[in-house]
mmCIF file of the C-alpha atoms, coordinates in Angstrom:
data_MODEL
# 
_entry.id   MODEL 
# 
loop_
_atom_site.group_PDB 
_atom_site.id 
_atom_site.type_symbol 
_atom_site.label_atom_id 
_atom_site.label_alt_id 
_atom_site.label_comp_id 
_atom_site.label_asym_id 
_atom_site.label_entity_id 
_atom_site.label_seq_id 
_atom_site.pdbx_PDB_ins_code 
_atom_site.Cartn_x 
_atom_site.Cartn_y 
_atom_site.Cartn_z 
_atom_site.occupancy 
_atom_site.B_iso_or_equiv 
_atom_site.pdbx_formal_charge 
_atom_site.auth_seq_id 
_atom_site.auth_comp_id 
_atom_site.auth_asym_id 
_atom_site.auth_atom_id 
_atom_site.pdbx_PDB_model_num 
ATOM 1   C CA . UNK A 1 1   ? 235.490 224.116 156.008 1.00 0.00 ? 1   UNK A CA 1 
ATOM 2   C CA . UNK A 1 2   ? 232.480 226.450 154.848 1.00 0.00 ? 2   UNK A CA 1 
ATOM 3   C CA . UNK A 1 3   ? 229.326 225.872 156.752 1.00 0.00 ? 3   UNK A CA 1 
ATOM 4   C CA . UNK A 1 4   ? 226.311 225.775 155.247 1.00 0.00 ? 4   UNK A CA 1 
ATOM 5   C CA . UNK A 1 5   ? 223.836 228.309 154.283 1.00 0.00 ? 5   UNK A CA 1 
ATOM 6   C CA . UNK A 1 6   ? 220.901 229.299 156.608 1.00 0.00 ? 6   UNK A CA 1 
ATOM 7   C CA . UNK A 1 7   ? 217.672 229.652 154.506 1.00 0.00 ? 7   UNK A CA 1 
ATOM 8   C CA . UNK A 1 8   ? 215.908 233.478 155.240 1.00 0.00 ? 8   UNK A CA 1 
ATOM 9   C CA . UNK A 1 9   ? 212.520 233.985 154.057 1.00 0.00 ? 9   UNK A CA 1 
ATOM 10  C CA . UNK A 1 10  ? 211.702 238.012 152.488 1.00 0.00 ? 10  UNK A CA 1 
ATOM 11  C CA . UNK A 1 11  ? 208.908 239.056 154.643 1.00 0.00 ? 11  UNK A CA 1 
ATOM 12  C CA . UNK A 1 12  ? 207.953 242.763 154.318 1.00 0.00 ? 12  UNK A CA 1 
ATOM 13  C CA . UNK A 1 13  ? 211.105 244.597 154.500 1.00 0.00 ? 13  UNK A CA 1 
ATOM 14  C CA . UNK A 1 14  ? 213.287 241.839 156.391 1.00 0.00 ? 14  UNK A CA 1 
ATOM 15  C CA . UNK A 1 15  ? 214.514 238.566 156.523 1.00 0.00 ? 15  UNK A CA 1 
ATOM 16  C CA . UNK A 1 16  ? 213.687 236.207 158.824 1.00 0.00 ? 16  UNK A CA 1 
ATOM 17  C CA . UNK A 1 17  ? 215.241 233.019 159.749 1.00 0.00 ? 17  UNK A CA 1 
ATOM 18  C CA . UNK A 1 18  ? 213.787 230.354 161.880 1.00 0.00 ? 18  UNK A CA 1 
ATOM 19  C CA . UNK A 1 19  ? 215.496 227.874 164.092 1.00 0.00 ? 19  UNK A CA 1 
ATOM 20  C CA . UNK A 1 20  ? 217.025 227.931 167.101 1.00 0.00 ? 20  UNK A CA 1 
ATOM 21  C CA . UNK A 1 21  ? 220.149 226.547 166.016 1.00 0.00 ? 21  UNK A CA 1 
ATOM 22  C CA . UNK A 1 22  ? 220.230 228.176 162.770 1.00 0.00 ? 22  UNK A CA 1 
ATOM 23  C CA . UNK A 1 23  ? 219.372 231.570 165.076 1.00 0.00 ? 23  UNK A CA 1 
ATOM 24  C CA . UNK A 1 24  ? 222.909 230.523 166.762 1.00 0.00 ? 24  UNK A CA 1 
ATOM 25  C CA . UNK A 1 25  ? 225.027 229.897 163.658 1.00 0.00 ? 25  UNK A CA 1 
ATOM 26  C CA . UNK A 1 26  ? 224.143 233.372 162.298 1.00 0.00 ? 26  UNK A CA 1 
ATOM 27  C CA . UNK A 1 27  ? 224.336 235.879 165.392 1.00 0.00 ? 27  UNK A CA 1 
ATOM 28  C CA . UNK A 1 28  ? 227.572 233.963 166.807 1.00 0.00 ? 28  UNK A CA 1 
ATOM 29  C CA . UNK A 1 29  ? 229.224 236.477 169.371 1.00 0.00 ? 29  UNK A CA 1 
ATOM 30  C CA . UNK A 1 30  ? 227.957 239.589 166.999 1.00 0.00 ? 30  UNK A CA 1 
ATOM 31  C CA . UNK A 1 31  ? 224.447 240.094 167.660 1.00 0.00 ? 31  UNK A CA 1 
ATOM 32  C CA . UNK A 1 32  ? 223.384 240.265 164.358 1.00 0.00 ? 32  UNK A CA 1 
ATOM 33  C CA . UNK A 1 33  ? 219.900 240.927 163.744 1.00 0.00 ? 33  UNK A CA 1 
ATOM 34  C CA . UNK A 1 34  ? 217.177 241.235 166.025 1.00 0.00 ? 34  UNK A CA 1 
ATOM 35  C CA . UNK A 1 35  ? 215.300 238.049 167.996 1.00 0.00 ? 35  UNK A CA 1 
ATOM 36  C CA . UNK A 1 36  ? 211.230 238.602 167.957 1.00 0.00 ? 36  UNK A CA 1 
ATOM 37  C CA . UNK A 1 37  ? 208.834 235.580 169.247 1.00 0.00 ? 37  UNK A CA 1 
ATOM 38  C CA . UNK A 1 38  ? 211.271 233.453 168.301 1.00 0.00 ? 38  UNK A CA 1 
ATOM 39  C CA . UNK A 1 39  ? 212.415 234.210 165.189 1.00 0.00 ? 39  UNK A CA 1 
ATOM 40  C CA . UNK A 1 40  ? 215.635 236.372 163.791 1.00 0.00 ? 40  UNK A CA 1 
ATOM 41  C CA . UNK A 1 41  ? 214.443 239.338 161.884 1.00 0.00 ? 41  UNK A CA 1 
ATOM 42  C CA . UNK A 1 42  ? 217.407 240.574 159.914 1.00 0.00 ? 42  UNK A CA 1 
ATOM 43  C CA . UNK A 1 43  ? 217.343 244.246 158.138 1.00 0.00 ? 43  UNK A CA 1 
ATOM 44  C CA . UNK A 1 44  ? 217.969 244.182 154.411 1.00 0.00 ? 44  UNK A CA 1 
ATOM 45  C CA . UNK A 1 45  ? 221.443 245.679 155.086 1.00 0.00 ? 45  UNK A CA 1 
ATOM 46  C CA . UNK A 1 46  ? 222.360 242.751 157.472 1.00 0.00 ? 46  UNK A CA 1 
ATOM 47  C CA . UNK A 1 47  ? 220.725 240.110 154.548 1.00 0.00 ? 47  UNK A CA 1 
ATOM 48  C CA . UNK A 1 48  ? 222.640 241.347 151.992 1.00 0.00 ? 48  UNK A CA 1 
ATOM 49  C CA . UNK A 1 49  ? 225.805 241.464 154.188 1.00 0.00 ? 49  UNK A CA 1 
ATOM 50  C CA . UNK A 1 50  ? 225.418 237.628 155.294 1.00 0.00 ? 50  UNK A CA 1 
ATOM 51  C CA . UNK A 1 51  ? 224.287 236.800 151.679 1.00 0.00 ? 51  UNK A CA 1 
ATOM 52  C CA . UNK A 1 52  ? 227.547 237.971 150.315 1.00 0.00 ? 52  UNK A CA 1 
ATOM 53  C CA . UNK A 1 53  ? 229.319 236.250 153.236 1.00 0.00 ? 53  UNK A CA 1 
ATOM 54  C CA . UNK A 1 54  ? 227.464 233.009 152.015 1.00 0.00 ? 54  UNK A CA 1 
ATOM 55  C CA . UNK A 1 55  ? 226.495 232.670 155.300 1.00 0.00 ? 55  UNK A CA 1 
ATOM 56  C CA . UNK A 1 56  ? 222.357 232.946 154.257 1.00 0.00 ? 56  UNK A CA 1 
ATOM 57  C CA . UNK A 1 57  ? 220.341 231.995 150.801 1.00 0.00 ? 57  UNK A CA 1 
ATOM 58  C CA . UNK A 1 58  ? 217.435 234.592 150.657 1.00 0.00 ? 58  UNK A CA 1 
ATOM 59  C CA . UNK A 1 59  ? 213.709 233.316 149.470 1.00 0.00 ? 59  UNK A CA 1 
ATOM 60  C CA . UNK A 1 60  ? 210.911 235.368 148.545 1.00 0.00 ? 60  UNK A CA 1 
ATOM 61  C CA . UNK A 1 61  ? 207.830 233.618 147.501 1.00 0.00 ? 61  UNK A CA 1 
ATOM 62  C CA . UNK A 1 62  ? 209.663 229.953 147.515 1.00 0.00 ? 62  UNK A CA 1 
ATOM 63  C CA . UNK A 1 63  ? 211.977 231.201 145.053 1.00 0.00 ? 63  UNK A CA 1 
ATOM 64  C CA . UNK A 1 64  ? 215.720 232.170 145.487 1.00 0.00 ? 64  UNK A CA 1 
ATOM 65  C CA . UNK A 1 65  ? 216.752 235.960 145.364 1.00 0.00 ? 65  UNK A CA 1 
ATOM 66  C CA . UNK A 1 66  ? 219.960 237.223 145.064 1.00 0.00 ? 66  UNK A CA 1 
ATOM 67  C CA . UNK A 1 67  ? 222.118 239.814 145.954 1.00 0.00 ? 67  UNK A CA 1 
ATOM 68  C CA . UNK A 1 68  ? 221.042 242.939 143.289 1.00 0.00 ? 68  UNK A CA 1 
ATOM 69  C CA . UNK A 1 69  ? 217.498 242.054 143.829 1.00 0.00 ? 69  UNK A CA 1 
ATOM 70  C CA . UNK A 1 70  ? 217.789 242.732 147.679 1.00 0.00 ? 70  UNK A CA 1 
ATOM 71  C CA . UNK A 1 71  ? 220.318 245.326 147.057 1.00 0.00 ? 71  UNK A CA 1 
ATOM 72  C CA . UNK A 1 72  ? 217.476 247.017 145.144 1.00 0.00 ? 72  UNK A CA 1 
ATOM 73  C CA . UNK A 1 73  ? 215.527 247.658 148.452 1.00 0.00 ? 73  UNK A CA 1 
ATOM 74  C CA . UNK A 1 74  ? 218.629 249.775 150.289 1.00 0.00 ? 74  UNK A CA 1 
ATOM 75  C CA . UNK A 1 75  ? 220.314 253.000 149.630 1.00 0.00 ? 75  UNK A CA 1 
ATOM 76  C CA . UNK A 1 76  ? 223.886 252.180 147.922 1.00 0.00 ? 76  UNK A CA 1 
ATOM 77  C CA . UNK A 1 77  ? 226.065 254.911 150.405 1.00 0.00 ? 77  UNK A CA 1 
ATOM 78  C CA . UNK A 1 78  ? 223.620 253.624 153.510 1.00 0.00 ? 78  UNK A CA 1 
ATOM 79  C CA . UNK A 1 79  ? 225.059 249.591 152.684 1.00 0.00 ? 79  UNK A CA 1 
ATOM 80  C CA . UNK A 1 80  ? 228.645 250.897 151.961 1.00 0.00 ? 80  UNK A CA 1 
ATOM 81  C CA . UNK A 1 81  ? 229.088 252.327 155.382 1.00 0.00 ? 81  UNK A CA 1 
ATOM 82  C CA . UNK A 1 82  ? 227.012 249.572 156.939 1.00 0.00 ? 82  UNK A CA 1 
ATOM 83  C CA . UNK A 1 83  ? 229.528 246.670 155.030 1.00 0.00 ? 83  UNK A CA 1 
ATOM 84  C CA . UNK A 1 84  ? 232.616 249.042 156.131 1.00 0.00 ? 84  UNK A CA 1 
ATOM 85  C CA . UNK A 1 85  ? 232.011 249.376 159.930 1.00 0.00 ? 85  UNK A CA 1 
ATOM 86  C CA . UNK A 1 86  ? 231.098 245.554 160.140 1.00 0.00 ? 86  UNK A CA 1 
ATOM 87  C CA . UNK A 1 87  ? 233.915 244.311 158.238 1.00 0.00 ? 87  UNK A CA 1 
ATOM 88  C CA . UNK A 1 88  ? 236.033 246.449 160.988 1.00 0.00 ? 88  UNK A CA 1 
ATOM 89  C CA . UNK A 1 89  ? 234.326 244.228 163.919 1.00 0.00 ? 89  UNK A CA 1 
ATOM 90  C CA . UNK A 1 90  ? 231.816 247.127 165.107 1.00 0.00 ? 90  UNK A CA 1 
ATOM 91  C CA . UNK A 1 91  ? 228.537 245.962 165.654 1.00 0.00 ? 91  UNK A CA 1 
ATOM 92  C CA . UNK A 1 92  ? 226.283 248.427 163.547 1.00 0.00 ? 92  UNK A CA 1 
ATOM 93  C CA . UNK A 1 93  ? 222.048 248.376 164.142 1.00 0.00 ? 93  UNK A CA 1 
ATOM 94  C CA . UNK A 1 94  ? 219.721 251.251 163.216 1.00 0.00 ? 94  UNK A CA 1 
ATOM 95  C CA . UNK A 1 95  ? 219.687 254.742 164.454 1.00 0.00 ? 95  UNK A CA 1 
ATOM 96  C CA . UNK A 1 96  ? 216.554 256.106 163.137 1.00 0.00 ? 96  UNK A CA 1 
ATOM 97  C CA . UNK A 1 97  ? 215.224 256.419 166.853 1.00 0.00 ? 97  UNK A CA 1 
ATOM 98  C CA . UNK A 1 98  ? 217.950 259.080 167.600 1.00 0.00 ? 98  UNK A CA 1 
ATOM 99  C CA . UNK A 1 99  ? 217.203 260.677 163.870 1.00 0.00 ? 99  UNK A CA 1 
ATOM 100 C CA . UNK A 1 100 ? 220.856 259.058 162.547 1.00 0.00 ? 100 UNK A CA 1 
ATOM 101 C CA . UNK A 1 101 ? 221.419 256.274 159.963 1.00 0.00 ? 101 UNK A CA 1 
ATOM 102 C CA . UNK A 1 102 ? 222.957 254.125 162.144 1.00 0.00 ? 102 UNK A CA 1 
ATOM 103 C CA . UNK A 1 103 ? 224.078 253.436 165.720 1.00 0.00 ? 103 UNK A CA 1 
ATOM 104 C CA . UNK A 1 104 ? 227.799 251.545 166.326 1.00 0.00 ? 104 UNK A CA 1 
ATOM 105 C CA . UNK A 1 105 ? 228.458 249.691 168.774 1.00 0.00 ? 105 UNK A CA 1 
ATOM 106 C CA . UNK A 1 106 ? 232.046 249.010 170.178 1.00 0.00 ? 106 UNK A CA 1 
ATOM 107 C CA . UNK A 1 107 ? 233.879 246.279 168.878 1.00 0.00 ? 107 UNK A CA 1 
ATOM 108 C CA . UNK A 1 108 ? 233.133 243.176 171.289 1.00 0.00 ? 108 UNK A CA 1 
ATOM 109 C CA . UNK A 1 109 ? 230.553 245.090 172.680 1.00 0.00 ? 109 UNK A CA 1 
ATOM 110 C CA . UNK A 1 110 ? 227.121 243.157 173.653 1.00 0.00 ? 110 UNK A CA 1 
ATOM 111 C CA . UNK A 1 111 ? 223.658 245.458 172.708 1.00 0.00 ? 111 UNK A CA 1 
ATOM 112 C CA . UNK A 1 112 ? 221.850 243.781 175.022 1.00 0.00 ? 112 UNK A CA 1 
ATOM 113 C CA . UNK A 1 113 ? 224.023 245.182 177.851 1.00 0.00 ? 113 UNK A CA 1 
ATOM 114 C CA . UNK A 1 114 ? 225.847 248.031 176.649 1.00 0.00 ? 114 UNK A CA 1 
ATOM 115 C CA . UNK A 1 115 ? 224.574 251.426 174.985 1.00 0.00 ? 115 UNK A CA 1 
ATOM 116 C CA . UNK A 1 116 ? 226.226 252.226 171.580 1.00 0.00 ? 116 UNK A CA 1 
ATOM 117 C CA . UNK A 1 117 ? 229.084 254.387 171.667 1.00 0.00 ? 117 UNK A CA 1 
ATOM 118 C CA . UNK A 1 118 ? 228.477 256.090 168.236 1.00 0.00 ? 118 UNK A CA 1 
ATOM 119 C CA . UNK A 1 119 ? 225.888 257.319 166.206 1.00 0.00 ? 119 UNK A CA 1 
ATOM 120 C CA . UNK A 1 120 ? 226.663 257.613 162.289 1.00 0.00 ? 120 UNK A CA 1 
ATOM 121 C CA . UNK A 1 121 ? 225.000 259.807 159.653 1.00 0.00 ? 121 UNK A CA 1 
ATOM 122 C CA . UNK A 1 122 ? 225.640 258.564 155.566 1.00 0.00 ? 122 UNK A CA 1 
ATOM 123 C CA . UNK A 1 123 ? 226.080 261.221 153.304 1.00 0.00 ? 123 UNK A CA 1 
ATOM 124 C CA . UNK A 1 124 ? 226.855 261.339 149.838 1.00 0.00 ? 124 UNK A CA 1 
ATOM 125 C CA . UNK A 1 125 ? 229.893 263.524 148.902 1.00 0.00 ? 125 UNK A CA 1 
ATOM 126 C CA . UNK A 1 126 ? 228.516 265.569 146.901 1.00 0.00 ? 126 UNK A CA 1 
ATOM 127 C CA . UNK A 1 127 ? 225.347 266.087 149.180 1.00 0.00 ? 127 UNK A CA 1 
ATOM 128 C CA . UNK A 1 128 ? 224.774 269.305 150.958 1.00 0.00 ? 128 UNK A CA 1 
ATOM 129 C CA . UNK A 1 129 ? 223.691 269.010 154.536 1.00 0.00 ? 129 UNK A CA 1 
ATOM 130 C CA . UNK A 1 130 ? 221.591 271.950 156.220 1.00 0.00 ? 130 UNK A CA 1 
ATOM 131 C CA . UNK A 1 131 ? 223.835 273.100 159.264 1.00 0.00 ? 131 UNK A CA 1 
ATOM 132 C CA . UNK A 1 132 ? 220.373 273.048 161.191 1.00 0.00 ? 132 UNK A CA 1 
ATOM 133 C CA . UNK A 1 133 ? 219.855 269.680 160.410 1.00 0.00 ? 133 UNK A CA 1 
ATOM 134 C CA . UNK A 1 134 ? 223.640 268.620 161.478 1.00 0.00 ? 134 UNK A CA 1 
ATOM 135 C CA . UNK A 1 135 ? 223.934 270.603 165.219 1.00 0.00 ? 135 UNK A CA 1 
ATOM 136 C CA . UNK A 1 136 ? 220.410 269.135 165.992 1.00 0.00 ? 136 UNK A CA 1 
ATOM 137 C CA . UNK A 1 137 ? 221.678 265.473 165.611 1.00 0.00 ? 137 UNK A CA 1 
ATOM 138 C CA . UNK A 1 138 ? 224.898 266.411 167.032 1.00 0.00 ? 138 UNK A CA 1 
ATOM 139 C CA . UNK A 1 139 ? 222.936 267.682 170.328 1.00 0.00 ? 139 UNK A CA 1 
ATOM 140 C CA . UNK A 1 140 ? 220.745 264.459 170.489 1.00 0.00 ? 140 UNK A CA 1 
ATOM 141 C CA . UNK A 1 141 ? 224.147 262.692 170.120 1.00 0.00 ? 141 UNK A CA 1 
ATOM 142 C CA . UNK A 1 142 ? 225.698 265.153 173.161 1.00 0.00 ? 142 UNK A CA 1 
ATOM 143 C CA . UNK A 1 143 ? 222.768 264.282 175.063 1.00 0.00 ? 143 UNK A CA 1 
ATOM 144 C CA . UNK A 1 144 ? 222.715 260.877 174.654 1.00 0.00 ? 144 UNK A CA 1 
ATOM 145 C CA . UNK A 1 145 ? 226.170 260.364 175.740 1.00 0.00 ? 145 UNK A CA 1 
ATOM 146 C CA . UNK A 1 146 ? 227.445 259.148 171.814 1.00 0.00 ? 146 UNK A CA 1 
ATOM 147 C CA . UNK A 1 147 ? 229.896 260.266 169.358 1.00 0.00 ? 147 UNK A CA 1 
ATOM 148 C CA . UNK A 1 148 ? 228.492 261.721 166.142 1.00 0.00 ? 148 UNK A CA 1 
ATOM 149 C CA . UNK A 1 149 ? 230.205 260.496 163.202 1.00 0.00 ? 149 UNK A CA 1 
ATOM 150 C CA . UNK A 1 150 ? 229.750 261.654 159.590 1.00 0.00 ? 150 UNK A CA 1 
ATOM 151 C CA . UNK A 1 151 ? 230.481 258.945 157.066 1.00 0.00 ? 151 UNK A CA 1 
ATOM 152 C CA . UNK A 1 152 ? 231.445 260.495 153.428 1.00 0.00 ? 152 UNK A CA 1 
ATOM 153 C CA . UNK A 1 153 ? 230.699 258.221 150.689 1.00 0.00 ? 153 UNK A CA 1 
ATOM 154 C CA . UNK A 1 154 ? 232.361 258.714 147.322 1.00 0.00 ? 154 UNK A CA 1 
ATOM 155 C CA . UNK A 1 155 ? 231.191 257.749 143.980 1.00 0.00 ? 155 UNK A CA 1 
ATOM 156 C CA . UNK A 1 156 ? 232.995 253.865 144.237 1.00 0.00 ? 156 UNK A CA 1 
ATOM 157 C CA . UNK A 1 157 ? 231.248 253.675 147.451 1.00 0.00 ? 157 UNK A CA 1 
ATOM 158 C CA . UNK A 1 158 ? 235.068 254.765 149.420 1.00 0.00 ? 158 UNK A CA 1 
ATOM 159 C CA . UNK A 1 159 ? 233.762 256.037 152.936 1.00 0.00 ? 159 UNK A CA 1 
ATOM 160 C CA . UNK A 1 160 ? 235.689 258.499 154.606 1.00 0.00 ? 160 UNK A CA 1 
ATOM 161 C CA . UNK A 1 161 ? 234.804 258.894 158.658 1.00 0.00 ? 161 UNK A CA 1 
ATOM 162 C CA . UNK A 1 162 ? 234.618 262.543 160.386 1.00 0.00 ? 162 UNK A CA 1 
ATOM 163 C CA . UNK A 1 163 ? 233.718 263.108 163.967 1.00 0.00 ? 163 UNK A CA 1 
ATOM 164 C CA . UNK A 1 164 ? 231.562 265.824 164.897 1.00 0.00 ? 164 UNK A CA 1 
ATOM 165 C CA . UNK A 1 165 ? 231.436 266.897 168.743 1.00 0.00 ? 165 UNK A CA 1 
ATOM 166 C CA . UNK A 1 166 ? 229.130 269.463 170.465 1.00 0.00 ? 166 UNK A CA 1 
ATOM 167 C CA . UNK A 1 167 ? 230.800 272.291 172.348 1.00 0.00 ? 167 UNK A CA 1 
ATOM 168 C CA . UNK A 1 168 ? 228.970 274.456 174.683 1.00 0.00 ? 168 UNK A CA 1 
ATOM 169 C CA . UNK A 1 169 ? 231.012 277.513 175.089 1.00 0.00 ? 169 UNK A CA 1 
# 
């Protein structure tokens, strides 16, 4: 039996839902989203996820939006890894603080009591990346105790995972 769909409101650049137990429906065991003065602020990455998942309907202005019309706000390769690693049970928030796209947690793994074990920069695959710009996030990652993953995306939006670990010699 489907469950029905939790209404999120478009406000600035996320969603947010309202409702305690709506709040529960949504973040489950996962952790989805973040909880602010009592409301669930989602990212447009986790809207569109749980839109597709017809677990929300999205509003902006009192009138429905759909999928393309949020998808318009994200970077394509940036949602492809994001819909990848949570459709393989990790738990993926935002690693902009650590100067990555994303950080992962562990699958089963609880944010609000465990650090991330990963953090994941997008790039496309036929992107060049500065070798400066790569062994400075890979010594943030050493130094914060994570793995650095690089996540390839092709053309169809196929993601292809390489780790990346600092060696001091």
């Amino acid at each position: 039996m489907r469950s029905k769909s939790v209404k999120a409101i478009l406000s600035g650049e996320c969603l947010i839902v309202r409702g305690n137990r709506e709040i529960n429906v949504l973040r489950g065991k996962r952790k989805i989203g973040t909880i602010k003065n009592g409301v669930l602020e989602l990212s447009p990455l986790e809207g569109i996820y749980l839109m597709k998942k017809g677990k929300i309907k999205a509003f902006h202005m009192g009138k429905e939006i759909n999928v393309d019309q949020l998808l318009q706000k994200v970077d394509f390769k940036r949602y492809h890894v994001f819909e990848d690693l949570t459709e393989k049970g990790y738990l993926v928030k935002s690693g902009h603080k650590y100067g990555a796209d994303f950080r992962v947690y562990e699958k089963g793994d609880d944010p609000d009591k465990e650090h991330s074990s990963y953090l994941v920069r997008v790039i496309g695959e036929v992107e060049s990346v500065k070798a400066y710009d790569l062994l400075a996030l890979a010594r943030v990652a050493h130094s914060v105790r994570k793995k650095l993953i690089l996540a390839i995306v092709g053309e169809e939006g196929e993601v292809t995972y390489y780790s990346v670990k600092w060696t001091k010699l």
